[in-house]
Structures are given as C-alpha cells and as structure tokens.
N, C-alpha and C positions, 0 to 999 in steps of 0.2 A: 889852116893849121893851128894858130895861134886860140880861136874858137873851140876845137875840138880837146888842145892841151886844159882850156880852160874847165869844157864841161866835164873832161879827163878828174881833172882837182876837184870839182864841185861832187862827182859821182866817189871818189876815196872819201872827200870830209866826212857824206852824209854818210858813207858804212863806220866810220869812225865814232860818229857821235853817236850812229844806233848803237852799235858795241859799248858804249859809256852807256848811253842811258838805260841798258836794258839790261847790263851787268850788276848793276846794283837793285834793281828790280827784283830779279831774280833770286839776289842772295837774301835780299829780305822774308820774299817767299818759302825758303828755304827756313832760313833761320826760325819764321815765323810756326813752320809745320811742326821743326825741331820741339821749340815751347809747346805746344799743343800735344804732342806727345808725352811730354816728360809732365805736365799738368796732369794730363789722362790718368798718366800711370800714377803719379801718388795718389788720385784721388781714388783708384779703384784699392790703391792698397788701404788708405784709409776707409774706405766701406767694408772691407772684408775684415781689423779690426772693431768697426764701431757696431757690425751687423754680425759680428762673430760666427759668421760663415763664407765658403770660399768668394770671390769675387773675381768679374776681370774683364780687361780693356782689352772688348772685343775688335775685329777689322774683317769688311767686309768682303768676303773671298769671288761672289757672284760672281762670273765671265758675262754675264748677261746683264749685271749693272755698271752698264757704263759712265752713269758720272761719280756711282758711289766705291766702284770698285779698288779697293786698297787704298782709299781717300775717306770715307764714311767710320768713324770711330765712336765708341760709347762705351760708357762703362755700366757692368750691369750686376748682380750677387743672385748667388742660390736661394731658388724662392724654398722655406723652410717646408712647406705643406710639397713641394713634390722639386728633389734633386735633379731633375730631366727637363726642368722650366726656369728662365732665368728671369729675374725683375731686373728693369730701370726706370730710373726716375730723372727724365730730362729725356727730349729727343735726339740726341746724340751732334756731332759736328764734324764735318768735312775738314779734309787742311786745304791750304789754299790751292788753285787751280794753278794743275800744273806741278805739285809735289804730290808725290805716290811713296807708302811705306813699298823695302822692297819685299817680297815675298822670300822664305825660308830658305829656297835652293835653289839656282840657276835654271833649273829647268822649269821652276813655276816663273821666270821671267820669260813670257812671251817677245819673240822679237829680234831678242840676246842672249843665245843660249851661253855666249861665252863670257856671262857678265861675272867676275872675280866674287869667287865662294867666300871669301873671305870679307867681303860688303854684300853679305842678305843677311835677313833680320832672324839672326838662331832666338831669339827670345820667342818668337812665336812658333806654336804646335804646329806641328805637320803631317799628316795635309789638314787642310780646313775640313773644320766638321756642321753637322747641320747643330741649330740652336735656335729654340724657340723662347721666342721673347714680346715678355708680356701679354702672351696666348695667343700671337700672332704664326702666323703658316711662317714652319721653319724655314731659316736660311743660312746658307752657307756662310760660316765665318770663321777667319784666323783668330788666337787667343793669347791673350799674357793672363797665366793665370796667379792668383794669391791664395794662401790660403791665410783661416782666420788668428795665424796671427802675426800677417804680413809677410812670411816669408815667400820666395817665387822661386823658381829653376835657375832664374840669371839667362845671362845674354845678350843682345847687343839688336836693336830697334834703329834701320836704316832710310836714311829717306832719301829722294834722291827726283830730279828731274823725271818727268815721262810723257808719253804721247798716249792718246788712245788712235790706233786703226783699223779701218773696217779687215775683216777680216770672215773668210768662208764659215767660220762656226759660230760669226759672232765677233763683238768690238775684244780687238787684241792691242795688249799695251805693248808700247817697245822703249826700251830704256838702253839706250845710249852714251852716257854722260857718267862714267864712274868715277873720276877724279870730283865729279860735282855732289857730295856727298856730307850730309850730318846726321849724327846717329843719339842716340843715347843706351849707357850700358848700365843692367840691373843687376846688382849683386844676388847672393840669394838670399842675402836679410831683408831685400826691400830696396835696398836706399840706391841712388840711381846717380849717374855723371854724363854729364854731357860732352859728345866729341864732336869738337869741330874740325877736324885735320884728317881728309881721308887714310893718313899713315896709324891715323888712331882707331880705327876698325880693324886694322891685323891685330893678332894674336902675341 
C-alpha cells in the first residue's frame, strides 16, 4: 500500500512539473510568433511606402502544405511591369512550431467549427486567393494588404496554439485552445498594437 501511495505521489509530481515546464514553453512560442507577425507587417507596410506601390504580408492558405500551412509568412509588393505578379525579396519565415495564424472565419478552422468569431484573424482577405511569386506556379495565400502610402483595411491578426491531422482530403488543422491566444490589431493608417489578453480580441 504504502509503495503504491508513493508511486501515486511520484506519477501527480511528474504531471506537475510537465504542466510548469511546458507552460512557459509554450507562452514563449506564442509570444515569439505574436513578434514575427507584427515585424512582418511593418516591414510590408514600409515596402509599400519605399516602393510606392501596393505591398503585403502574405499567409500561406495551401490544405496541402502541411508544415507551411497558416505558419509560412512573407512579405512581398506589386511587381511594377505586371500587377497579377508579386516580387519578394527574402525567402520568407515560418512562426514557431506549434503557433498557427487563425484563419478569417470559423469555418476556415478545420477541426473547430465552433471556435469564437470574435478570435479569427478579420485583418486577412477572404477566402485565399491564388498568387504568383516571383514567377513561381501560383499558390494559395491569405493577405494583409497595404497600399502605397501605408494605409490597410485594419483588423486584428490571431495566433493561437494548433495541431496538424491526418485527415481524408488531406493534413487538417484543429485548434482547440481559445483562451490560449495573442493577436496584433492594424488600424487603417498602418500603425499596429499588440494584444495579449484573449478579452483583447473582442470588439
């Protein structure tokens, strides 16, 4: 009996100290995508000033890219010789594994249909469209767009924990965790704020 109370104690500790050490993990992660985001976006607004045409931090919309999919971001502007092609300069960057921007509307959240409308990311167009870049075979992507002299639509850019799972048409994300949420909000001059308090994405 007294064996069994004790492996009892050993098996609560170790869930405890996983819950610590992987709590703060995660919020780093978190945090760390949040930065990556709000980076992104000034620097596409500042290309869309410095190149005096539109600009924008695109997001990877593919179903079919499963490590890049609403993780893969770049910024890219109107190539001047044909407004249907986009240039970038940089190969673009992933946020950490394990953070996914969320998608526009509850119903582009595979997994969770009932995930609160009020935490997806209205800053991005909807639906995704195809976009060629660099002369590469188009592909599917979300967009914050600028024009050239910085202003945007405005809106709110959500990130938020996710899974990728196999799924019959292909890798399907499920997002679970809406309390677990950082966002950044675009006015429509440009200029951007960050939230960290999931009560800070309501309206």
């Amino acid at each position: 009996m007294e064996l069994l109370v004790v492996l009892g104690l050993i098996a609560f500790l170790t869930g405890i100290v996983g819950l610590v050490v992987r709590g703060p993990g995660h919020g780093v992660a978190l945090k760390a995508g949040q930065a990556t985001v709000a980076t992104l976006c000034a620097a596409a607004r500042a290309r869309a000033v410095v190149m005096g045409c539109d600009a924008r931090l695109v997001v990877s919309a593919d179903p079919a890219d499963a490590a890049g999919r609403l993780r893969f971001l770049q910024v890219v502007h109107e190539d001047p010789a044909d407004p249907d092609r986009w240039q970038a300069e940089g190969a673009g960057c992933s946020l950490p594994s394990g953070i996914y921007l969320v998608p526009p509307t509850p119903a582009g959240v595979p997994g969770n249909p009932a995930w609160p409308e009020t935490r997806c990311s209205t800053a991005l167009s909807a639906p995704p469209e195809p976009m060629t870049i660099n002369g590469a075979a188009a592909g599917l992507f979300y967009a914050v767009s600028f024009t050239a002299r910085g202003t945007t639509r405005g809106g709110s850019l959500v990130l938020t924990y996710g899974r990728s799972d196999a799924g019959a048409d292909g890798p399907a994300l499920a997002f679970d965790q809406p309390d677990q949420v950082r966002g950044v909000r675009l006015r429509t001059s440009g200029a951007l704020t960050l939230l960290d308090e999931p009560g800070a994405m309501d309206p």
